[in-house]
C-alpha positions in Angstrom: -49.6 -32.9 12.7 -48.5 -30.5 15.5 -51.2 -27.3 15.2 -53.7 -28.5 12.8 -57.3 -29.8 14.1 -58.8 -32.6 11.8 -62.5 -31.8 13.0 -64.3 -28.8 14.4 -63.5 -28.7 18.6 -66.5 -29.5 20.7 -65.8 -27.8 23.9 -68.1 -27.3 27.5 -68.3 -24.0 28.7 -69.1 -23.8 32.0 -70.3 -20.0 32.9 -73.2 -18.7 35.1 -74.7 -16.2 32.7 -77.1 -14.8 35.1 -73.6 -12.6 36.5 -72.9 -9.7 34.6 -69.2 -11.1 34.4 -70.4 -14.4 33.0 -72.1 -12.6 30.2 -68.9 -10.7 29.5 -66.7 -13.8 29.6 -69.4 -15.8 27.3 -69.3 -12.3 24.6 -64.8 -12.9 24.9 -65.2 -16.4 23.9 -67.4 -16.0 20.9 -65.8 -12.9 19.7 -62.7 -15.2 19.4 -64.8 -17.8 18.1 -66.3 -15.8 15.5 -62.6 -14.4 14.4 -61.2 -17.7 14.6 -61.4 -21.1 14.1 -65.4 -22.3 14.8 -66.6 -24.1 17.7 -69.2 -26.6 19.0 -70.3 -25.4 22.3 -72.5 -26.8 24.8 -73.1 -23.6 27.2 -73.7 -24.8 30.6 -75.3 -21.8 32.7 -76.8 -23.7 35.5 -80.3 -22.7 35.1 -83.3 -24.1 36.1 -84.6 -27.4 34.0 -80.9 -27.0 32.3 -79.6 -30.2 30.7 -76.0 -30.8 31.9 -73.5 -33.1 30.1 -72.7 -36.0 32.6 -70.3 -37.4 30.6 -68.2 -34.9 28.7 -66.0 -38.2 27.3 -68.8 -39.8 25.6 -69.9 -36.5 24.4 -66.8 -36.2 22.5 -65.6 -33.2 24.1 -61.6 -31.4 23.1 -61.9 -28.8 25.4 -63.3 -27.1 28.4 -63.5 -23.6 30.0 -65.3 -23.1 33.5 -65.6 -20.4 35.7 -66.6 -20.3 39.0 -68.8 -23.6 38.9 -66.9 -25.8 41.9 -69.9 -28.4 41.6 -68.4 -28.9 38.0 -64.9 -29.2 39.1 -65.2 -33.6 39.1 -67.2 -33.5 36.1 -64.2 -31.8 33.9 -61.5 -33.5 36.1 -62.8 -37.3 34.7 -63.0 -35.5 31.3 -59.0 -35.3 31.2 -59.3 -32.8 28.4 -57.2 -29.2 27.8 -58.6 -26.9 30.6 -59.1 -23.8 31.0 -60.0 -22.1 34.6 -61.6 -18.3 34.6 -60.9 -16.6 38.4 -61.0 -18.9 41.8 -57.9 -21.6 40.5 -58.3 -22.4 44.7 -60.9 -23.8 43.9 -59.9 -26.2 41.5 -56.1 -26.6 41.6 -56.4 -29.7 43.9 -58.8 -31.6 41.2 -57.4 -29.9 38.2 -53.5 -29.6 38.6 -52.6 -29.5 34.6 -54.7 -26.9 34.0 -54.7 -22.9 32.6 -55.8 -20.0 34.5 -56.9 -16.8 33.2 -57.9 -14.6 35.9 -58.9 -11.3 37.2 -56.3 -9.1 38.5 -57.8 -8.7 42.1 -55.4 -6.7 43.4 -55.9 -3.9 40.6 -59.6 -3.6 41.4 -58.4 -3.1 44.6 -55.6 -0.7 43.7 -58.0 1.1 41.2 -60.7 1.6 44.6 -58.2 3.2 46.5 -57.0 5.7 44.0 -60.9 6.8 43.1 -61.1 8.1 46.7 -57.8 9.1 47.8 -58.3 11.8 44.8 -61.4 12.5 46.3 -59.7 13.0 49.4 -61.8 10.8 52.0 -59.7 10.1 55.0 -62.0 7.3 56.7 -62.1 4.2 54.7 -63.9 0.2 55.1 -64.0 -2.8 53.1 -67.0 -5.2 53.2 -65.8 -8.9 52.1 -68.2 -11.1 50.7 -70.2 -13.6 52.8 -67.6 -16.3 51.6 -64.0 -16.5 51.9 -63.3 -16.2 48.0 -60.0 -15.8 47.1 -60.7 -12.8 44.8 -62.3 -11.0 47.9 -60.0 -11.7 49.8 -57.1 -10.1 46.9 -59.2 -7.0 46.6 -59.1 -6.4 50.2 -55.5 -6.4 51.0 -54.3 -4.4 48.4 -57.4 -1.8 49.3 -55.7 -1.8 52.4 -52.4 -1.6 51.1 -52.4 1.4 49.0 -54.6 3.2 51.9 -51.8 2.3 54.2 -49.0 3.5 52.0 -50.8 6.9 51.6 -50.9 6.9 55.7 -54.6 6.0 56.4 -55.9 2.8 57.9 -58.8 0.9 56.5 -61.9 -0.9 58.5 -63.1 -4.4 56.9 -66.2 -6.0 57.6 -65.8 -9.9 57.4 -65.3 -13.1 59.2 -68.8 -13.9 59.2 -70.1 -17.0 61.5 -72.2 -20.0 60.1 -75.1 -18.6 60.7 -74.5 -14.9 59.5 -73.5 -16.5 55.9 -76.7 -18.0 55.7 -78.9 -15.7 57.0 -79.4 -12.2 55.5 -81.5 -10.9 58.4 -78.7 -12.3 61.1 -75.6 -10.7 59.0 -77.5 -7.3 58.3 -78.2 -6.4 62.3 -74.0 -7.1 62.6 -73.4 -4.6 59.3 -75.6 -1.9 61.0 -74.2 -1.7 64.0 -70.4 -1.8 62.3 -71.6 0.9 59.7 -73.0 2.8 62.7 -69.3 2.9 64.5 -67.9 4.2 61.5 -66.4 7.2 61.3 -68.3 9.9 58.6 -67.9 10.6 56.5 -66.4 6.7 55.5 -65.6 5.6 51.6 -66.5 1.7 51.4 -65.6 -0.8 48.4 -67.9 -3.7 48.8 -66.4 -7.6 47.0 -69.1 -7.1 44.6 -72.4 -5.3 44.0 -74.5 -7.5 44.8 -72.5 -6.9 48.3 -72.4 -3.2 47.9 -76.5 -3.0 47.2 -76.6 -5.2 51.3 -75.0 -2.3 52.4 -76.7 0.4 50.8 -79.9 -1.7 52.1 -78.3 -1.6 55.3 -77.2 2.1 55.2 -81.3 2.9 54.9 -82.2 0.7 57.4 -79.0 2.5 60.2 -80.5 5.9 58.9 -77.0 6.6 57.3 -76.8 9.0 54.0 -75.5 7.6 50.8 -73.3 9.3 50.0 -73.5 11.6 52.6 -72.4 9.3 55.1 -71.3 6.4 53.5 -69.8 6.9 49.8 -69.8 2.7 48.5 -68.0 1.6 45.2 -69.1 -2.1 44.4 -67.6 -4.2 42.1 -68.3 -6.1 38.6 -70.8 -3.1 37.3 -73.9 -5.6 37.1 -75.7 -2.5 35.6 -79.2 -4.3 36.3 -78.4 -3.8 40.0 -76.7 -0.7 40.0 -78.9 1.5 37.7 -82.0 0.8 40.3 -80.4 1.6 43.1 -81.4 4.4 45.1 -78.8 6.3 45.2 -77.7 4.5 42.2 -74.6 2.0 42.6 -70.5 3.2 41.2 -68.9 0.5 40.7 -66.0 -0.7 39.1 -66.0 -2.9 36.3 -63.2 -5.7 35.8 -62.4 -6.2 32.1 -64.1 -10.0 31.7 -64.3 -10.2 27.8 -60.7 -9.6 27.4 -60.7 -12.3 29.9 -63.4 -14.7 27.8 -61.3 -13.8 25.0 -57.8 -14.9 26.3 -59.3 -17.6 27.8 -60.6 -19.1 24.4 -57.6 -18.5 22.6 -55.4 -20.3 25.2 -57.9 -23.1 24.9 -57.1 -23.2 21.5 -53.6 -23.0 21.8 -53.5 -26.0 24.3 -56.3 -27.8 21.6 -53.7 -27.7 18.9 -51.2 -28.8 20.7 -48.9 -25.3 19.9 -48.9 -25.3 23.9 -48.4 -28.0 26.1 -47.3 -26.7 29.8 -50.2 -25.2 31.8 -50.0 -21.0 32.2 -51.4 -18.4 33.9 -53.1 -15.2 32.8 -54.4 -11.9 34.2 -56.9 -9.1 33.5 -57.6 -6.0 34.4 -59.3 -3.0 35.1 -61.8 -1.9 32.4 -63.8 0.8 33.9 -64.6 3.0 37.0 -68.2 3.9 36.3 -69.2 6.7 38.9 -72.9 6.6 39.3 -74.2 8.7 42.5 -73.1 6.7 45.5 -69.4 7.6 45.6 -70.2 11.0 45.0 -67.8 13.1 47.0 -69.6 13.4 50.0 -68.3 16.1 52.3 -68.3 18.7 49.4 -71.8 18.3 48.9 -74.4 19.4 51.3 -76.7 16.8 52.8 -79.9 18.9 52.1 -78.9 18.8 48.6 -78.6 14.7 48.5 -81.8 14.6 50.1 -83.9 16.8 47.4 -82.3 14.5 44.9 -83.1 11.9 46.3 -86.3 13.1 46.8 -86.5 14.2 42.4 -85.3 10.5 41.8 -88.6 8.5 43.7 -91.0 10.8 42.7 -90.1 12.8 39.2 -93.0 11.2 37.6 -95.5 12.4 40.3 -97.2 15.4 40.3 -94.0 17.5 42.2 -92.9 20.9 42.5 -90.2 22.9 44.0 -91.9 23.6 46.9 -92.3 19.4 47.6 -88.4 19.1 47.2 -87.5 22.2 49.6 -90.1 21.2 52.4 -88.5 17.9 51.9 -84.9 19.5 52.2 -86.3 21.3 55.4 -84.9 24.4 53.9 -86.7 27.7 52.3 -87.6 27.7 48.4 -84.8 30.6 48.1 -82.3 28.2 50.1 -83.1 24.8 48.2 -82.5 26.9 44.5 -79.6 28.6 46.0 -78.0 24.6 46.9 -79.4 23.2 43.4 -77.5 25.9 41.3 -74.3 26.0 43.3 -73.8 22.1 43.1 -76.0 20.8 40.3 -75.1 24.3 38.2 -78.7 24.2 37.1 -82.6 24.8 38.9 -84.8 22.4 40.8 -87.4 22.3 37.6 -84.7 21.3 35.3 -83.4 18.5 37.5 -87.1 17.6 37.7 -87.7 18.2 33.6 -84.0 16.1 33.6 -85.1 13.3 35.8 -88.0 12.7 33.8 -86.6 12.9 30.3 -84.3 10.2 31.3 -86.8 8.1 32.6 -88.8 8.5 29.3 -85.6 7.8 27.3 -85.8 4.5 29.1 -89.1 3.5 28.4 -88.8 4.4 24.8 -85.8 2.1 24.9 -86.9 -0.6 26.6 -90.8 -1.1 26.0 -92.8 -1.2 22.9 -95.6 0.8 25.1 -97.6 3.5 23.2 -96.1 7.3 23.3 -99.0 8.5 25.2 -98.8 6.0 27.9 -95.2 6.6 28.1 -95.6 10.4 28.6 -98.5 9.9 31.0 -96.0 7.4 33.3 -93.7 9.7 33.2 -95.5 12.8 34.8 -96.1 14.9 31.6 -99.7 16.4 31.9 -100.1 15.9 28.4 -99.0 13.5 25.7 -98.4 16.9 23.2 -96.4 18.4 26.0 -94.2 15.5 26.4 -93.6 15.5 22.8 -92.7 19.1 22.8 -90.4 19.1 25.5 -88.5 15.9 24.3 -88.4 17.4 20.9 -86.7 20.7 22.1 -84.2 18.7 24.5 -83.0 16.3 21.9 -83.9 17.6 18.8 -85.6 14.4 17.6 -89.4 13.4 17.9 -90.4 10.1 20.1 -90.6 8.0 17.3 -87.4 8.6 16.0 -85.6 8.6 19.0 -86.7 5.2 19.2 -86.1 4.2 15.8 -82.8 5.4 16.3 -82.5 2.7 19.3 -82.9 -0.1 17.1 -81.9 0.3 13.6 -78.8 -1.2 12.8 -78.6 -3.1 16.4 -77.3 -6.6 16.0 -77.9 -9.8 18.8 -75.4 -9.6 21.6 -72.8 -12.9 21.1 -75.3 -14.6 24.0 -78.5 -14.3 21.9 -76.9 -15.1 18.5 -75.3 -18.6 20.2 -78.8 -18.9 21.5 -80.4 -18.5 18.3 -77.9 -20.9 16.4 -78.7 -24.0 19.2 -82.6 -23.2 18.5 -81.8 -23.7 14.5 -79.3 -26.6 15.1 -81.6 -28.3 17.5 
């Protein structure tokens, strides 16, 4: 009957997991999965020694989602199963014609962009495509430019890259330099994505440009592995992709039943600006000042002191206090004491490495001294700080699936 399953869907999803957005689109589909009606799914991710399902037919497959895997595009096509396509349809609307899209609204990333730095109030702007002509980078683009232009300012963009400049790194990077070097400065750049917007902070470093001092960059997608170890680190903004994963299963599902038979189209959004220090507004902040934080991010857990930072500001000890405490509201020793407590949150976090190694890594002379000074800043010792990190913390949705093929296997 119309709307009822008789047996348990097994459906191919087709995500690269190794993108930030992947991950987000895999958590969407098995929250809706876990809410819903259960699921056999074989996760492609198109990792190394991976098995792939050459025949989706003989595996006995209802349903597919895929996003952005073209290679797969014939595989689901002989399938002739309910479809559904996550971001790129150009891609696959010649070999799939019947089926769903859910996509990201490209033109609100790009919308969002412009907004974050007209109310900053830059006046110079670029956009750097990526090295592909994706339709999504393309859509972010022209409505960057669009809302620039309707607010009366133009807007560079870096793009149309030969044969050779897509393939080669080294080739496209001497172009990007000499573009970023014509720019005018200060310049606010959205990059396609951050694994775009960390080329151009690369390429910033290597053109002897300031970030943000010259160059404030946005990136997009917030793949925090990048933009956390970025120096400066990376803003970006970060498309909503689980509501995506989510509306994605649950039109699967729909078109599963049989509830919906003609193919539709979905958006979404925005979920998140997340400002991080390269779109910091750059000419309100003195240049001497980005470069002694710079200088407190690479080498906290040195032996430093506030002499280093102002010789390395090329400014007096007076004149490097006076710039910390009118911009940063607070001294050069506590952005120093800051920079490292942060850093040993992050090890406590992340590593199972003994406290006194942690607080010797970190640049505390003294394990006790780290101790105290962590104790007094967060009112909690080491050891339950960390506790506090993992009681109670359950398996992402990835891990869990993971877990749950291990035990079925």
């Amino acid at each position: 009957m119309k709307g009822l399953l008789q047996k348990i869907p097994k459906v191919a999803l087709f995500l690269a997991t190794n993108e930030k957005a992947g991950r987000d689109k895999l958590q969407g589909i098995l929250g809706y999965v876990r809410l819903h009606t259960p699921w056999n799914i074989h996760l492609v991710e198109n990792r190394i020694g991976e098995q792939r399902l050459g025949d989706l037919r003989a595996w006995g497959v209802t349903g597919v989602i895929v996003a952005r895997m073209p290679d797969s595009v014939l595989t689901v096509a002989k399938a002739g199963v309910p479809t559904v396509v996550m971001d790129s349809p150009t891609l696959y609307a010649e070999h799939l014609p019947h089926a769903s899209y859910v996509t990201s609204d490209s033109e609100s990333i790009g919308r969002a962009g412009a907004r974050a730095f007209l109310k900053q109030g830059f006046r110079h702007f670029g956009y750097v495509a990526d090295t592909g002509d994706w339709d999504w980078s393309v859509q972010r683009c022209r409505a960057f430019r669009a809302a620039l232009e309707k607010a009366g300012y133009p807007c560079a963009v870096y793009g149309g890259l030969s044969a050779r400049e897509r393939e080669d790194w080294g080739i496209d990077q001497k172009r990007m330099a000499h573009w970023l070097a014509g720019l005018p400065k200060p310049t606010a750049l959205i990059a396609a994505r951050d694994g775009r917007a960390r080329q151009v902070l690369e390429t910033c470093q290597l053109a002897g440009l300031e970030v943000p001092g010259d160059i404030a960059l946005l990136g997009v997608d917030n793949e925090e592995i990048l933009c956390e170890n970025t120096v400066p680190t990376l803003s970006s903004i970060q498309p909503d992709s689980e509501a995506g994963g989510y509306a994605a299963a649950q039109l699967l599902e729909q078109l599963m039943r049989g509830t919906l038979r003609k193919p539709r189209t979905l958006f979404y959004g925005v979920k998140q600006l997340v400002v991080r220090e390269s779109s910091r507004l750059a000419h309100a902040v003195d240049r001497r000042l980005l470069r002694g934080l710079e200088f407190i991010r690479l080498n906290a857990c040195a032996t430093i002191g506030v002499l280093d930072i102002a010789r390395h500001m090329g400014v007096s000890r007076r004149m490097a206090e006076l710039l910390f405490r009118k911009h940063v509201g607070h001294s050069i020793l506590e952005e120093i004491q800051q920079t490292r407590l942060a850093r040993l949150k992050t090890f406590l976090r992340e590593t199972a490495l003994p406290i006194g190694q942690i607080s010797e890594q970190c640049g505390y002379q003294t394990e006790m001294h780290a101790k105290r000074v962590f104790k007094q800043q967060t009112g909690l010792t080491m050891r339950q700080f960390r506790r506090s990190q993992t009681t109670g913390k359950r398996d992402s949705p990835l891990v869990s699936f993971r877990k749950r093929c291990n035990r079925s296997g």
